[in-house]
N, CA, C and O atoms as a MOPAC input file, in Angstrom:
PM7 MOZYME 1SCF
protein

 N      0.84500 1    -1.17800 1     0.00000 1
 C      0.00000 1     0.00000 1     0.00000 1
 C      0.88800 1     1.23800 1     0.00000 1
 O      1.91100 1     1.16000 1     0.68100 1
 N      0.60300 1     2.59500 1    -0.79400 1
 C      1.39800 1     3.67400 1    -0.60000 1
 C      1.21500 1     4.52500 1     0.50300 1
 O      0.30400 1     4.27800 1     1.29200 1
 N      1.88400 1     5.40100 1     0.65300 1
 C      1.74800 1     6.03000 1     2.20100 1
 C      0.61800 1     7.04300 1     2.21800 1
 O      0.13300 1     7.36900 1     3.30100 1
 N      0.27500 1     7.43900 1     1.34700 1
 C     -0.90500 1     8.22400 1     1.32400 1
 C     -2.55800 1     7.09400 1     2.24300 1
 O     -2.99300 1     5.94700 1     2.14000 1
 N     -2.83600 1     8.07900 1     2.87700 1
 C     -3.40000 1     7.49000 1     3.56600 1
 C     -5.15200 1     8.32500 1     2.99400 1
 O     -6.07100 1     7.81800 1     2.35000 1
 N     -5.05900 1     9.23000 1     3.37000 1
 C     -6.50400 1    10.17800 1     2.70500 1
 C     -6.59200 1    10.56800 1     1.60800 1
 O     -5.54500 1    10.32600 1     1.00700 1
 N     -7.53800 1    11.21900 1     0.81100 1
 C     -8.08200 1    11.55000 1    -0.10600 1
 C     -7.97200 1    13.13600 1    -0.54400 1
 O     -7.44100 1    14.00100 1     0.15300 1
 N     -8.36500 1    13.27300 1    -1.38000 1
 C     -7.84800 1    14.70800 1    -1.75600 1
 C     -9.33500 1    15.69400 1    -1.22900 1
 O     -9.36200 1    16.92200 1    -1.14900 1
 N    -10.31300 1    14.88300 1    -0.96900 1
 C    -11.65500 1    15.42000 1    -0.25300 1
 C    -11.12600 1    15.02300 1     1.01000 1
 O    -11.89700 1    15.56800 1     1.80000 1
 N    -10.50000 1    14.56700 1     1.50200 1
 C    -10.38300 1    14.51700 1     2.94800 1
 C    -10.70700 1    13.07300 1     3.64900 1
 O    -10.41500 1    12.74600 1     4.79900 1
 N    -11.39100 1    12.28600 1     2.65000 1
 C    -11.88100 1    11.12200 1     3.31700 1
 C    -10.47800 1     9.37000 1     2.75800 1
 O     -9.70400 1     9.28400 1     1.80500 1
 N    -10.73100 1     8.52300 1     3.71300 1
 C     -9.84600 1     7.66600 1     3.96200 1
 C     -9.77500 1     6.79800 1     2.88300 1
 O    -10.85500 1     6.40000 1     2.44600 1
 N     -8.38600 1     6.26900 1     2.15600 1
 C     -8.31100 1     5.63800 1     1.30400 1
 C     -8.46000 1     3.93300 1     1.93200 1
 O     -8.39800 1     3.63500 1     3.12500 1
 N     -8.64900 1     3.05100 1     0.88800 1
 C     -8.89300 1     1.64100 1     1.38800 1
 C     -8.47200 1     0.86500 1     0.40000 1
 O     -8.78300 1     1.33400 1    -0.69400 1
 N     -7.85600 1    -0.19200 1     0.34300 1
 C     -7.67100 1    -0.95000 1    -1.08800 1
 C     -8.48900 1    -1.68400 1    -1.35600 1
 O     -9.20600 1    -2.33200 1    -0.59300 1
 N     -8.46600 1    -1.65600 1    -2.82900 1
 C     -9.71900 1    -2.23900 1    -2.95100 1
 C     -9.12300 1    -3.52700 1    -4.48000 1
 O     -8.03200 1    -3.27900 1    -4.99300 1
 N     -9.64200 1    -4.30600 1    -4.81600 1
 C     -9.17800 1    -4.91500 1    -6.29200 1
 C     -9.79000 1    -5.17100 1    -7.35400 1
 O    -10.84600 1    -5.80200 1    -7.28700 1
 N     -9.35200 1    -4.80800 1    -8.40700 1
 C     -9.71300 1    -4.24000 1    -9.48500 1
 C    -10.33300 1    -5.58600 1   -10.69400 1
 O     -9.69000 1    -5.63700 1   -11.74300 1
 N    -11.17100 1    -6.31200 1   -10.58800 1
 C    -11.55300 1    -7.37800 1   -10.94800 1
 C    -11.66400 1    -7.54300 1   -12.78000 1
 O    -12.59900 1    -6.98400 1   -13.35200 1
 N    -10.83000 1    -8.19500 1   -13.42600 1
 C    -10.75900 1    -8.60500 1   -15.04900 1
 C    -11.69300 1    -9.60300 1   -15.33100 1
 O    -11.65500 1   -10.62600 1   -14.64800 1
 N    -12.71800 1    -9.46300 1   -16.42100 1
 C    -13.50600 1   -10.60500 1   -15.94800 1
 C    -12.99800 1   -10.85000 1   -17.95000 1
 O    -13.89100 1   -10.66100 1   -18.77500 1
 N    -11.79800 1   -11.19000 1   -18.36500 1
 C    -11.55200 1   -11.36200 1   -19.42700 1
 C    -11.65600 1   -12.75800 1   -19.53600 1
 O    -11.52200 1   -13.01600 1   -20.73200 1
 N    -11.83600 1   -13.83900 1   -18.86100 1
 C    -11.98700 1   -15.01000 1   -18.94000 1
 C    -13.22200 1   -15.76900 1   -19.88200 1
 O    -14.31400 1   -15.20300 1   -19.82600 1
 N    -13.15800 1   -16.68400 1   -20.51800 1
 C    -14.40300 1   -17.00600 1   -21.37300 1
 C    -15.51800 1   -17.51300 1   -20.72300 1
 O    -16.69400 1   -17.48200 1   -21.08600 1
 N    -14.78000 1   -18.21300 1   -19.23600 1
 C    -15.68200 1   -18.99800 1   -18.64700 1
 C    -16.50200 1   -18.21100 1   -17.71700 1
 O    -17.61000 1   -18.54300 1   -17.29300 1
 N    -15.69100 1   -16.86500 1   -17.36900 1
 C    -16.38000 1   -16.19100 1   -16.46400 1
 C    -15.89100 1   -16.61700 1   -14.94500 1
 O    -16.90000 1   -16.14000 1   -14.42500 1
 N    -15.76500 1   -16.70500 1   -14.75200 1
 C    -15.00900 1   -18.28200 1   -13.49000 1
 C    -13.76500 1   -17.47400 1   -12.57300 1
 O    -13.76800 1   -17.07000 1   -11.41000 1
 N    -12.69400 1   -17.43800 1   -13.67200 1
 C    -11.57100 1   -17.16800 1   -13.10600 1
 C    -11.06300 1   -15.54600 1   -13.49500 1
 O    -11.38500 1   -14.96400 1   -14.53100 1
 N    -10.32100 1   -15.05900 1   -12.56100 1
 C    -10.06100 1   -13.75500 1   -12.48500 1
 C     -8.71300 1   -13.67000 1   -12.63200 1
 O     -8.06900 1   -14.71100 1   -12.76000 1
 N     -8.04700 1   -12.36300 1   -12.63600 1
 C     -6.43900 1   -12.46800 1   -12.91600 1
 C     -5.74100 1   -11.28500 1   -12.38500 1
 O     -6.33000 1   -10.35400 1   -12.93300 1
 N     -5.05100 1   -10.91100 1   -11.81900 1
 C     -4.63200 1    -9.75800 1   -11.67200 1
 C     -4.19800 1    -8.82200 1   -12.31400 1
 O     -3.29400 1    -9.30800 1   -12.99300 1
 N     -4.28800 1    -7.61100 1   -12.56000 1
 C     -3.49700 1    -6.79800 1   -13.42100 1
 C     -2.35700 1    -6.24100 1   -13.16900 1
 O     -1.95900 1    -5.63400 1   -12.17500 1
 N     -1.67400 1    -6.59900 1   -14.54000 1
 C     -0.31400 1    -6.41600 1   -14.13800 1
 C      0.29000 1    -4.91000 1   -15.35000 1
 O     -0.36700 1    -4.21900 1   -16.12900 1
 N      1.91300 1    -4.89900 1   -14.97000 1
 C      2.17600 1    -3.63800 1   -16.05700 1
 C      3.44000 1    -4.49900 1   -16.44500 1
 O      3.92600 1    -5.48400 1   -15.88900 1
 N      3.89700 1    -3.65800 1   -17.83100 1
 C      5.15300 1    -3.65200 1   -17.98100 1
 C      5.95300 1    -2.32200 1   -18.14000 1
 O      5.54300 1    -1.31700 1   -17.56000 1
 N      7.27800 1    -2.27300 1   -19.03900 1
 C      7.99300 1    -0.96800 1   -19.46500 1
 C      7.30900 1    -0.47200 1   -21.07500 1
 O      7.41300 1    -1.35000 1   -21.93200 1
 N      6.83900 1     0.44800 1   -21.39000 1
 C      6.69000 1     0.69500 1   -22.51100 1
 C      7.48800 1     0.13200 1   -23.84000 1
 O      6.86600 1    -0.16000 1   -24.86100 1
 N      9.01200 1    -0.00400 1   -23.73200 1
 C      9.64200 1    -0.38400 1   -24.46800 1
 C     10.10400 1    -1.85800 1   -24.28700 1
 O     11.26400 1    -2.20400 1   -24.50800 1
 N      9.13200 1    -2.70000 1   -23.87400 1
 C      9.16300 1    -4.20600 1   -23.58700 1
 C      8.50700 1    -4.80000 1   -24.98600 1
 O      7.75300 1    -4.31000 1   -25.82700 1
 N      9.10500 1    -5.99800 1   -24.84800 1
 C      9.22300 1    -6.69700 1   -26.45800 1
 C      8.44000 1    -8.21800 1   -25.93600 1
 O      8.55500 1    -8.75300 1   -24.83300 1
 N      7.81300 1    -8.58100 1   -26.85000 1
 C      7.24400 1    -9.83000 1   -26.35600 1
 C      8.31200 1   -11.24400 1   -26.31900 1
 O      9.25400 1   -11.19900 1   -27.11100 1
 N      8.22400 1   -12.14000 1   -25.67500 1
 C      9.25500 1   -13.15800 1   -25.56300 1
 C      8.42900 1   -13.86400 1   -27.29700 1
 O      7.30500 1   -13.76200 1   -27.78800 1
 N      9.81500 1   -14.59800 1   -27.76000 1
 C      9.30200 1   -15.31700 1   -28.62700 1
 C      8.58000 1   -16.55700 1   -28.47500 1
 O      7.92000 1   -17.01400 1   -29.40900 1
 N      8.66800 1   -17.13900 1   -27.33500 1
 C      8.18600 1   -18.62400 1   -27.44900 1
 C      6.43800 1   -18.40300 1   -26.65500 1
 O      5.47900 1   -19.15900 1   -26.80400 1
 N      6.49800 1   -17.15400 1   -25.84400 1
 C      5.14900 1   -17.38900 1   -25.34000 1
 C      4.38300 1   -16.23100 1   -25.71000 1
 O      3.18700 1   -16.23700 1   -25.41700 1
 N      4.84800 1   -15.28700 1   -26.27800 1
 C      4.42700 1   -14.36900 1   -26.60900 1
 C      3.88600 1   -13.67500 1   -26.07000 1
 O      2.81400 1   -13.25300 1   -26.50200 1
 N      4.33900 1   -13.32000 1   -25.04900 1
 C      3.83300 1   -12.56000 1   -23.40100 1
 C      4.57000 1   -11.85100 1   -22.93600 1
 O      5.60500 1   -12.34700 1   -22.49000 1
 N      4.40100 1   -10.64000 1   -22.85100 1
 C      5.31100 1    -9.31200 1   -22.46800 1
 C      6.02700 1    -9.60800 1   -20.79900 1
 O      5.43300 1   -10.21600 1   -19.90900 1
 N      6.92200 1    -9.22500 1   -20.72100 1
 C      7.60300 1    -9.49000 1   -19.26000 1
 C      6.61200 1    -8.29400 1   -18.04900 1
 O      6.18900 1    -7.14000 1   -18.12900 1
 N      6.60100 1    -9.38900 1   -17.00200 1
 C      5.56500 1    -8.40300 1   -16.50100 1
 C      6.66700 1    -8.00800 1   -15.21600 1
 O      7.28700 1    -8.73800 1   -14.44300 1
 N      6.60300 1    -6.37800 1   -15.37600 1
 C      7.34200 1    -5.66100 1   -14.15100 1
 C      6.61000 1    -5.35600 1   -12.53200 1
 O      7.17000 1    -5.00600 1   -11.49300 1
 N      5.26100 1    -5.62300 1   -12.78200 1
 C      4.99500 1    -5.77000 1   -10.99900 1
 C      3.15500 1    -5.40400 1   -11.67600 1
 O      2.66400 1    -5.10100 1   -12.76400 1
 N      2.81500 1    -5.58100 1   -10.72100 1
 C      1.33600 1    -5.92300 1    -9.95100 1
 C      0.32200 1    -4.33000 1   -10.36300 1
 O      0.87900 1    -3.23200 1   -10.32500 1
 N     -1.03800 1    -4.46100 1   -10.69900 1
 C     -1.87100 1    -2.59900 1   -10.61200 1
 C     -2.45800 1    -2.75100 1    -9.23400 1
 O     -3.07700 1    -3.76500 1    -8.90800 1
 N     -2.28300 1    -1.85900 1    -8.53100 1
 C     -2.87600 1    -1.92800 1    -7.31200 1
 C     -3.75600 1    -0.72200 1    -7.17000 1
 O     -3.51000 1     0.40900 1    -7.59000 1
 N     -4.79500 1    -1.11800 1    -6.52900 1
 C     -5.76600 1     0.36300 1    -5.97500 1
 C     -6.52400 1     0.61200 1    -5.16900 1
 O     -7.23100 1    -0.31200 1    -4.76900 1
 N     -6.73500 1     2.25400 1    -4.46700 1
 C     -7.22400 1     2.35600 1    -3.66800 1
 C     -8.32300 1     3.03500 1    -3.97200 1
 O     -8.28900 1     3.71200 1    -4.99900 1
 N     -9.40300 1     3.01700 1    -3.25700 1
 C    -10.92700 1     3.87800 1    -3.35500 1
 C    -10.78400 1     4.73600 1    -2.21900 1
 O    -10.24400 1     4.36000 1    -1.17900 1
 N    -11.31800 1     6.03100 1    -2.41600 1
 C    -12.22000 1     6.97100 1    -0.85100 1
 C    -13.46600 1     6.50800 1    -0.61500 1
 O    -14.41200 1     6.30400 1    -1.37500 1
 N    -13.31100 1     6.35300 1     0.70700 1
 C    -14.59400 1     6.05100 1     1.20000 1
 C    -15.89300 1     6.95600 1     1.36500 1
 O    -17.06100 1     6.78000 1     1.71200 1
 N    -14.98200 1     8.16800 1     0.87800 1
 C    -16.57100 1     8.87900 1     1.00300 1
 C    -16.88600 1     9.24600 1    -0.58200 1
 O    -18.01100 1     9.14800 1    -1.07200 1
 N    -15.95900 1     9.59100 1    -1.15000 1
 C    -16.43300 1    10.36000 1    -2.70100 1
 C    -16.02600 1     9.00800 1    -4.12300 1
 O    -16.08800 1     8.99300 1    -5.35200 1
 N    -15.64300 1     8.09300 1    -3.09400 1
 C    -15.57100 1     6.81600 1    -4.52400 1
 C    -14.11400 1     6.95200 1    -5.55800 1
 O    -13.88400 1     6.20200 1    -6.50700 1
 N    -13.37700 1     7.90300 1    -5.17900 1
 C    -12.43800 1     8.02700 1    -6.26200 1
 C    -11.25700 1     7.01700 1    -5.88500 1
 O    -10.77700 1     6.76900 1    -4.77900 1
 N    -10.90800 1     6.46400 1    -7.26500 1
 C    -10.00500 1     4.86800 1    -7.34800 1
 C     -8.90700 1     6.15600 1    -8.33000 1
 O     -9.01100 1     7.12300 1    -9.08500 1
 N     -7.57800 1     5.03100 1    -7.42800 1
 C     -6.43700 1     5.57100 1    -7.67700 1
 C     -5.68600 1     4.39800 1    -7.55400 1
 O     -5.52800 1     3.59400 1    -6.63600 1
 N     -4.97500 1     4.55400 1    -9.46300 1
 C     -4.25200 1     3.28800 1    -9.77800 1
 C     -2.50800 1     3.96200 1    -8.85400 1
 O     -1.95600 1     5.02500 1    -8.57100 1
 N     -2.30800 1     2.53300 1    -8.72900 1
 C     -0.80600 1     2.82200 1    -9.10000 1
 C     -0.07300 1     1.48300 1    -8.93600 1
 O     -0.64500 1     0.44500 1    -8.60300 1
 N      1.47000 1     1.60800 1    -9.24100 1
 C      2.28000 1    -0.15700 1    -9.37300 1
 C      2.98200 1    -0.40000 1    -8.56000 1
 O      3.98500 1     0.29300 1    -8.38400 1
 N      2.67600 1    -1.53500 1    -7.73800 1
 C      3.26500 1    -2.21000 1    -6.89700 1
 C      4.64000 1    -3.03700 1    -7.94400 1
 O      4.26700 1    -3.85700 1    -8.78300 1
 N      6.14800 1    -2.74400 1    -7.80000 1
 C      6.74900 1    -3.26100 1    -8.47500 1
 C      6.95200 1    -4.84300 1    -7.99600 1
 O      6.74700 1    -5.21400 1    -6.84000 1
 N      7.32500 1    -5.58900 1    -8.92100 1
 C      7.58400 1    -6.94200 1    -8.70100 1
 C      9.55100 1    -7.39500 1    -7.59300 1
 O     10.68500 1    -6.95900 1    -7.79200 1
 N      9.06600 1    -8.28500 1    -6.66200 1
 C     10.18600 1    -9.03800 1    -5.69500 1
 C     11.73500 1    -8.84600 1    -6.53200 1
 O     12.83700 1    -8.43200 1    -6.17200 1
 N     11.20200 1    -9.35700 1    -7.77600 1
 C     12.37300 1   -10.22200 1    -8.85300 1
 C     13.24700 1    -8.91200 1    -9.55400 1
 O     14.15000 1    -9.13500 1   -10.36100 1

C-alpha cells in the first residue's frame, strides 16, 4: 500500500481490487499487471515481461479509485 493514507476530499483511502472478468468462462479472475513501454514480447510465449502488480485504492466517502504499481520481488 502507498503512504498516502486520505483523499484529496479529505476522506480515507482503502484498497480495494480491481476485478478482469476477461476469462471465457467467467469463473476465473487475474490480476493486473504492467510492464515498461519499451518491452518486447518473448518469442516462445508471446507474453510481455511483466514488471509488478496494478494496485488500488478507493475513498470512502467520494468513490475516487487511484491506480498505481506495486513493483515486482524479482
Amino acid at each position: 500500500m502507498t503512504n498516502e493514507s486520505k483523499c484529496d476530499c479529505g476522506g480515507d483511502l482503502g484498497e480495494i481490487q480491481i476485478v478482469d472478468k476477461t476469462s471465457v468462462d467467467g469463473g476465473s479472475h487475474h490480476k493486473l499487471e504492467y510492464t515498461v513501454p519499451e518491452a518486447k514480447r518473448s518469442f516462445w510465449k508471446q507474453a510481455y515481461p511483466v514488471e509488478g502488480e496494478v494496485a488500488a485504492l478507493m475513498c470512502q466517502s467520494c468513490g475516487r479509485i487511484t491506480l498505481y504499481g506495486r513493483p515486482s520481488d524479482t
